[in-house]
C-alpha positions in Angstrom: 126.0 82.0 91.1 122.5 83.9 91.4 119.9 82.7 93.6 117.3 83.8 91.4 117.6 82.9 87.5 115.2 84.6 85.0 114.6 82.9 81.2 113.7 86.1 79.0 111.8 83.9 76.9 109.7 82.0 78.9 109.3 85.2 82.0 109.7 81.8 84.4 111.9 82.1 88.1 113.9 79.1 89.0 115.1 79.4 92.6 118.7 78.0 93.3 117.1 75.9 96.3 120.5 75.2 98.1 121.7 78.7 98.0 118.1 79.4 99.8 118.4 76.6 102.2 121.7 78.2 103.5 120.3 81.9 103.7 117.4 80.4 106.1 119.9 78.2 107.6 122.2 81.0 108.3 119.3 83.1 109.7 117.9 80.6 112.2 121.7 80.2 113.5 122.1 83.6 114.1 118.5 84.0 115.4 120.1 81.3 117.8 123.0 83.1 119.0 120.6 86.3 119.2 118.7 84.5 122.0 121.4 82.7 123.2 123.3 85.8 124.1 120.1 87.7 125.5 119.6 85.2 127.9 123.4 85.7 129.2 123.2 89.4 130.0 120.7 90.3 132.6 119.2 93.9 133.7 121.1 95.8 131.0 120.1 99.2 129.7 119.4 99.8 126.2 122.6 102.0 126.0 124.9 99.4 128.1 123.4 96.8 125.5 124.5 99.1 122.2 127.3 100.8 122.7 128.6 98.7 125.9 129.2 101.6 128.0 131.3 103.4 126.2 130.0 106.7 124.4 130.2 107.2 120.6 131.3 110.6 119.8 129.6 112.7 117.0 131.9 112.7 114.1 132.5 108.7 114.7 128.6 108.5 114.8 128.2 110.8 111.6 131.2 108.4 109.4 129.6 105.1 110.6 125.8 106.8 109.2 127.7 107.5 105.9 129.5 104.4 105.6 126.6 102.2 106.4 124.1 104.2 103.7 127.2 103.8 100.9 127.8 100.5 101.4 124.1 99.5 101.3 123.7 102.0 98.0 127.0 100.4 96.3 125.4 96.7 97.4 121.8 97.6 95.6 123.8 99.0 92.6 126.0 95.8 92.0 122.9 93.6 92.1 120.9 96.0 90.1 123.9 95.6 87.5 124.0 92.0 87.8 120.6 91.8 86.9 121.3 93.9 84.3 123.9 91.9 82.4 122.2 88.8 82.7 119.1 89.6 81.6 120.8 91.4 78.5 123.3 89.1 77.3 123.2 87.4 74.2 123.0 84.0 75.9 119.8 84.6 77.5 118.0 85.3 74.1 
């Protein structure tokens, strides 16, 4: 199921308003536990906060930079895909 659904024909968006609702929904809760959590730790240094006092070493710092940048690259190319095949099917014409 796609949030967003394009009709070739027509160029019109419809937006799959319950699948939004539970993005924003899931974004205010975590925004809440954000806070929440702040609020718990007082007079913490940036590097307590991120790393909780334990040092990351260079080659564990290096893999988590590639891992993150693939995963986000392998995300943006399955949605461009997606896109792709539903815009191009035969059903959509």
């Amino acid at each position: 199921m796609c949030l967003f659904q394009v009709n070739v024909t027509t160029t019109e968006m419809a937006v799959f308003v319950w699948g939004l609702v539970g993005i924003v929904v899931f974004y205010i809760a975590m925004l809440g536990v954000g806070i929440w959590a702040g609020t718990k730790q007082k007079n913490q240094s940036e590097e307590e906060v991120l790393l909780a006092g334990r040092n990351l070493g260079t080659v564990v710092g290096f893999l988590t930079l590639i891992g993150a940048s693939v995963c986000c690259s392998l995300i943006l190319i399955l949605i461009c895909v997606s896109v792709f095949r539903q815009s191009a099917s035969p059903s959509s014409l």
